[in-house]
Structure formats: C-alpha cells, structure tokens
VORODO-738501 format. One record per residue: z, x, y of N, C-alpha, C, O, CB in turn; residue in one letter. Coordinates in steps of 0.1 Angstrom, whole numbers, plus 5000, padded with zeros to 4 digits. Each point is the difference from the previous one (the first is absolute). Glycine has a CB too. Layout:
<nodes>
ZXYZXYZXYZXYZXYA...
</nodes>
This chain:
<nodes>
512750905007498949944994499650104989499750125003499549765017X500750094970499650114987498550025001498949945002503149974980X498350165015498150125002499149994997499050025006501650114991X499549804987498949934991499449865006499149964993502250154987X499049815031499749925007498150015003499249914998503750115009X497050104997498450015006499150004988498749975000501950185020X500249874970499550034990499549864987499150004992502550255019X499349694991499949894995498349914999499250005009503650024999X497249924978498849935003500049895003499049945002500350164987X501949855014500349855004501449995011501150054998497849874975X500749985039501049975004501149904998499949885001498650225008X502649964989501549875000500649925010501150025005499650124982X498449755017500949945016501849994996500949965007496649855003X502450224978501549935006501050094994501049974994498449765007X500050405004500750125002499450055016498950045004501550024967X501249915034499850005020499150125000498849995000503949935012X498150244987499450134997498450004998499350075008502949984983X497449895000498849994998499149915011498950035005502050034971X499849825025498949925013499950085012499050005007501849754987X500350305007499850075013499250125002499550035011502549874992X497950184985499050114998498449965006499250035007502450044972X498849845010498249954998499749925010498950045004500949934971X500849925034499949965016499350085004498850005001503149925003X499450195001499250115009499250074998499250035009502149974997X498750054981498450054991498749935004498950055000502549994981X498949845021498649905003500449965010499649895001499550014980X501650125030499849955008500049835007499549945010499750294982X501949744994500249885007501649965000500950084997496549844996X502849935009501249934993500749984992499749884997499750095010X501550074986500549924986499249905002498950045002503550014993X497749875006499949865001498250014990499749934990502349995041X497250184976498649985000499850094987499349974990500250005037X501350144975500450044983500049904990499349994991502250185016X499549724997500049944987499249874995500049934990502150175013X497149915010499149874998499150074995499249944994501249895025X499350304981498750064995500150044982499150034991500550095038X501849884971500550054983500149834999499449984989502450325008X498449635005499549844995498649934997499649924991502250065021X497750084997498450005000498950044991499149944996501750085022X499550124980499550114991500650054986499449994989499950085033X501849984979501250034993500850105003500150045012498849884973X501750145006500850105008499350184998500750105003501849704993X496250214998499650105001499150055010499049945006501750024974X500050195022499950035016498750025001499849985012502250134994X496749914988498850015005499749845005499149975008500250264975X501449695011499249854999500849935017499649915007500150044954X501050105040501149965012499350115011499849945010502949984976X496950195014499450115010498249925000499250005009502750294984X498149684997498349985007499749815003498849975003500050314980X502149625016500949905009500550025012500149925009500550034973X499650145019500550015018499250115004500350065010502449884991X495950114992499550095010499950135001499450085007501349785001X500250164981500650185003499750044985500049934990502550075031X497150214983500050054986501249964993500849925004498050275003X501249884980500849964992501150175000501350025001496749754985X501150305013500550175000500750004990500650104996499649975027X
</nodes>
C-alpha cells in the first residue's frame, strides 16, 4: 500500500489498496465505504463525519 494513502484528501473505491485502508480506518465494510463515498463524495472529511468518525 503506498504511504501517501493517509494522506490523501480524497478516497478512491476503486483502488482495492485504498478501500481497504479507509474500511479499516473507519471501521467499517467496503461495502459501507462505498455507500458513504456515494452519499457524500469521495472527500475524506465528508465520508468520516457520514459514518461518525474524526477525520484526522
């Protein structure tokens, strides 16, 4: 997984590496990852405070 990942302001579902970071970063599903980047969009404050969680 490349490094710059945490770092990013936005998440890529459809880079595996990345869903799976941010999953377990929040603590959920792909699945719930990507209903939340459908929902909101794919930027990570707007997807972390959608499911709940800082953004950091």
């Amino acid at each position: 997984m490349p490094t710059e990942l945490h770092d990013k302001a936005h998440i890529d579902v459809f880079d595996r590496a990345a869903r799976e970071h941010w999953a377990l970063r929040f603590g959920v599903t792909e699945e719930r990852l990507r209903k939340a980047v459908r929902m909101v969009g794919s930027r990570v404050t707007s997807v972390a405070a959608y499911l709940g969680h800082p953004a950091r």
